[in-house]
N, C-alpha and C positions, 0 to 999 in steps of 0.2 A: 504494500500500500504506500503511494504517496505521504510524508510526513511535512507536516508545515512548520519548522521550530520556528523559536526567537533569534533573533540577531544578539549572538554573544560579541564584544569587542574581543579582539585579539591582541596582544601583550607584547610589543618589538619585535623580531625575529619571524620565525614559524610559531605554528601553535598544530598539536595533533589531537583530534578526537577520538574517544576511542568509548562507544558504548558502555555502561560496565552497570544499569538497572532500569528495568523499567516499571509502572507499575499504574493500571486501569483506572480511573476514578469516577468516571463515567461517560454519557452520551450526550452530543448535541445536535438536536433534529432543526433542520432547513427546512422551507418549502416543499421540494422535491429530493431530499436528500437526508441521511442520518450519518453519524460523523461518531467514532469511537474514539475516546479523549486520554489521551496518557501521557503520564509524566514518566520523561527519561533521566535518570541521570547520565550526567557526562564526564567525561574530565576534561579538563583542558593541559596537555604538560606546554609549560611555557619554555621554551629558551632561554639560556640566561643572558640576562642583560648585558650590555656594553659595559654600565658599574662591575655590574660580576664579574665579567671578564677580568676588567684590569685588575679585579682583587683576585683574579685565580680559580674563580666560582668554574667549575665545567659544565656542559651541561646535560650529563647524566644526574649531576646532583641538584638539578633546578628546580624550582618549585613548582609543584601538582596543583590545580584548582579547578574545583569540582562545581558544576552548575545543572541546575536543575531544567529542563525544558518542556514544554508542553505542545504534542505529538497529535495532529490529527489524522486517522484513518479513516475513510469510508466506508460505513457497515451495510449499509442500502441506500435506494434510491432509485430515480427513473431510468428508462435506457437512457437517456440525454444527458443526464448527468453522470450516470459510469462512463460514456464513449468520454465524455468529455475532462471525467479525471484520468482516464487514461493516457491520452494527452500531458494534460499534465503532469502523471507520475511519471511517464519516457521522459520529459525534459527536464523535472526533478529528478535524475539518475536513477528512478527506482524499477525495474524492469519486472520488480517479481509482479505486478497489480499487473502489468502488462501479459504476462505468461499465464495469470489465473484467469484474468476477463477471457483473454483468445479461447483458452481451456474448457471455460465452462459457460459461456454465455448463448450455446444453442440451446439449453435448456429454461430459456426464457424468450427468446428472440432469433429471428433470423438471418442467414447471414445478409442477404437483402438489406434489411435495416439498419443492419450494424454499418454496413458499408456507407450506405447513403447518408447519414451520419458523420463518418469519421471522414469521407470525400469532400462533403458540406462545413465540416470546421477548417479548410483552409479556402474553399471556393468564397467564404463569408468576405475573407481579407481581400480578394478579389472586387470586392463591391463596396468597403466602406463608404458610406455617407462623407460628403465633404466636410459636415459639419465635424466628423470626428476623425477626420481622414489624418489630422498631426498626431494624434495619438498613437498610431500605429507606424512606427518606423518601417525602414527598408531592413533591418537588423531582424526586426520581430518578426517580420515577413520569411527571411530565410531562414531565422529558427523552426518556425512551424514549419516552414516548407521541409527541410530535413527531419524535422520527427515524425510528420505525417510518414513522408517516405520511409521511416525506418520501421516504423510500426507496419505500413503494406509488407515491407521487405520480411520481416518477421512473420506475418501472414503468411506470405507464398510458401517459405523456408519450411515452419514447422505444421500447418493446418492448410496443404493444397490443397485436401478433401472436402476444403468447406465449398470451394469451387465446381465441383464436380455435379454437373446440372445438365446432362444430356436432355435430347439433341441442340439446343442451342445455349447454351451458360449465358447466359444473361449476364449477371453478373460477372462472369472473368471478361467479358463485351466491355461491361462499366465500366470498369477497372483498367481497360485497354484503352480506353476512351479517355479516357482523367490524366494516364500517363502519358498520353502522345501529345494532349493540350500541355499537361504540366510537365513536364520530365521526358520531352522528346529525345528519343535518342539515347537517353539510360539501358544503366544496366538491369533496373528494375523495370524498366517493360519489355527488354530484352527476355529478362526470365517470364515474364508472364506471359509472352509470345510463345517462348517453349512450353508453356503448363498448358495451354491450348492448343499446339502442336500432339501435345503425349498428351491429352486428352482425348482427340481424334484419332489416332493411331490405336489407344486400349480400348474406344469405341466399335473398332472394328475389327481388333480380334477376341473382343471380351464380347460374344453375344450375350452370355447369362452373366452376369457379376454379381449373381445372390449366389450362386453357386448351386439352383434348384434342380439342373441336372445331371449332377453328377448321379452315375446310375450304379448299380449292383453289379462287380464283376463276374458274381456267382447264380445271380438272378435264373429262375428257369424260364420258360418261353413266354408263361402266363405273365410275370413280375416281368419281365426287362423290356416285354412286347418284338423282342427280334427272334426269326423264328429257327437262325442258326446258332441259337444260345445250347449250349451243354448243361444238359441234367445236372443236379443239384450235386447229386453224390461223386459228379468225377469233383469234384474241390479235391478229395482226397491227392489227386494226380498233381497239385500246386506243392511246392515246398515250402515251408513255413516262412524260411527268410525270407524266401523271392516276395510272401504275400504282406508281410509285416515291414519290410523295404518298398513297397510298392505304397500302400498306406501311410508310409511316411513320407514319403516323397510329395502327395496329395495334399498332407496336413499343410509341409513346410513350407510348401507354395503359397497355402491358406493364411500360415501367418506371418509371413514376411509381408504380407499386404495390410495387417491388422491397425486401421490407425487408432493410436492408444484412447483419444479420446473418444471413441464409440462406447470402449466398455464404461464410461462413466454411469454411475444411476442413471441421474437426470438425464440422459437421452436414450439408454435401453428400456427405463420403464415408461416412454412416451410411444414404442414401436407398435404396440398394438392399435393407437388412437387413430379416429381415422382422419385423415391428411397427412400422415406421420410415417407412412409404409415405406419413406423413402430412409428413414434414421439406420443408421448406424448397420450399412451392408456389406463391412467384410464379416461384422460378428455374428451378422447372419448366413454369410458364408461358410462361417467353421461352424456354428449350429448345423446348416445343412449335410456336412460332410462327416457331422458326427451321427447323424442320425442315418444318412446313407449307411455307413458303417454298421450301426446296430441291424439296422433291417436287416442288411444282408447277413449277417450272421445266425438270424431268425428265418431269413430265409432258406438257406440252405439247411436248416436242420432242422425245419417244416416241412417244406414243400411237398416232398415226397409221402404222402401218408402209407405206402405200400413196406416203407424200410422198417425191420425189426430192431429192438432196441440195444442189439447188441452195435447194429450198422451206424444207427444214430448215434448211438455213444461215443463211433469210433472220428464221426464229424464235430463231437463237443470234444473230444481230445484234442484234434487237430487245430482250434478253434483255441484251446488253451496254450498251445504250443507257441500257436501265432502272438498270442498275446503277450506269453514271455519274451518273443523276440522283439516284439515291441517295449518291452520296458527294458530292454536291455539297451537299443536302439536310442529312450527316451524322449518314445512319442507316447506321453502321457492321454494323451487326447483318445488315439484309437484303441490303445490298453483299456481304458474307464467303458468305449463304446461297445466293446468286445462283452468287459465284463457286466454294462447293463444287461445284454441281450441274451447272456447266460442265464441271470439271474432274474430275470422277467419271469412270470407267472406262467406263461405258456409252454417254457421252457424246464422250467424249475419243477414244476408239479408233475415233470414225467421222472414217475421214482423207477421203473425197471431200467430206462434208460439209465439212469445215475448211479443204480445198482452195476451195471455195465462198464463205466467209467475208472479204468485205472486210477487207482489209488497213488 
């Protein structure tokens, strides 16, 4: 969070600060905004003076002075006023308010908003009023101009997925729009140029990007719908590694894509809502390829209702096999799916089967 201290004077020389307590005392609510109030202590080490000096004073042994200051953070508030402390905690050096809003602010607003917003707090200086137009130097101007840029810059960098708006991105449009008027010729529309590019590109080799078809390798004719599929029970003819290296392979794909803030709360438990089916689709991606997984391990040691329970058994072995190779491997993910679909009821309640099953 952005902090607003007092103006301490500084004592000859240097002066270093160095945090060393802090401590709540309460809240101050604005209009549109509520503000968390704390008192820091500081020190201040002073350098020793020019007196000191010629008296030999050094200044490791210089005098320490300790001041008390009062610290505001932002606890709530409207979107207008988070975009717009954001703002100014980047130019108050504070990056972390900056890394939390980008973080967490889909679960209140869209990126739409947010952008239009944070594009609008420097197009503003664009249009001042003559009446107030001395107020606003050529200095102020290029500060905002560079922290806008660096806060987009840090958008692109760490959250390109907020971008990600087939067939037409609108918004990475806007944003392409703002930096050719403002920042022609940058490196930050250079990069946004490429996030549009590899936008279009994983457009057209990613037909499914929820990952809803990935299908059963072991599926029989009925389940996978192709009608040169192999019966349930050749699985046995698969070697374990091959199948638990194959499954790994699948996941790791899966989660090298995973952008981390999907799995937050606030936008996994909004995925059911409806207008919302677009949130958080690599984690719905490794949900799908978990539950492909399960099926098929249910499938093949269903499907068939003609196999006896010694035949069945010897596909819930195989099945455990795979599984160890998989934790051995430490794909955690197909291990767990393996062993839900064990341990499912449809599974689990065949006791001659289990009677069957190596010990």
């Amino acid at each position: 969070m952005v902090s607003n201290s007092m103006n301490l004077e500084t004592v000859d020389d240097i002066s270093i600060w160095v945090y060393s307590s802090t401590q709540e005392i309460g809240e101050e609510a604005e209009e549109d905004a509520i503000f968390t109030i704390t008192l820091r202590k500081m020190q201040l080490h002073q350098s020793a003076s020019k007196g000191q000096r010629w008296l030999g004073v050094d200044t490791d042994s210089a005098l320490s002075l300790y001041e008390t200051c009062k610290v505001r953070t932002i606890k709530a508030g409207t979107l207008e006023r988070l975009v717009e402390y954001m703002v100014s905690a980047f130019r108050g050096k504070d990056s972390t308010y900056v890394t939390i809003f980008l973080c967490t602010y889909r679960s209140f607003a869209t990126t739409k908003q947010v952008l239009d917003l944070l594009l609008n707090r420097y197009a503003k200086l664009q249009n001042v009023p003559a009446a107030s137009a001395h107020r606003v130097s050529q200095d102020d101007c290029t500060e905002l101009r560079n922290t806008v840029s660096s806060i987009l810059g840090a958008w692109l960098d760490q959250y390109s997925e907020d971008f990600w708006s087939p067939p037409n991105y609108e918004c990475l449009h806007q944003l392409l729009a703002y930096l050719h008027l403002h920042f022609p010729g940058s490196d930050l529309e250079r990069r946004a140029r490429n996030l549009l590019a590899h936008f279009h590109r994983r457009q057209q080799c990613e037909p499914d990007p929820d990952g809803e078809n990935i299908g059963c390798p072991f599926a029989t004719q009925e389940e996978s719908g192709f009608e040169d599929e192999l019966p349930a029970f050749s699985f046995l003819s698969f070697d374990p590694i091959m199948v638990a290296e194959q499954f790994t392979l699948m996941d790791a794909d899966l989660f090298k894509k995973v952008v981390p803030y999907h799995c937050l709360g606030g936008i996994w438990s909004q995925r059911d809502k409806k207008g919302k089916e677009h949130l958080a689709p690599t984690i719905r991606a490794t949900v799908a390829q978990f539950n492909s997984v399960t099926n098929c391990v249910i499938t093949t040691c269903l499907s068939n209702p003609t196999l006896k329970p010694n035949q069945r058994a010897r596909l819930i072995e195989r099945w455990i096999d795979v599984a160890r190779e998989c934790r051995i491997l430490k794909n955690f993910s197909s291990l767990r799916a393996i062993l839900s679909a064990l341990q499912c009821n449809a599974i689990h309640r065949l006791k001659r089967t289990w009677d069957e099953v190596s010990r």
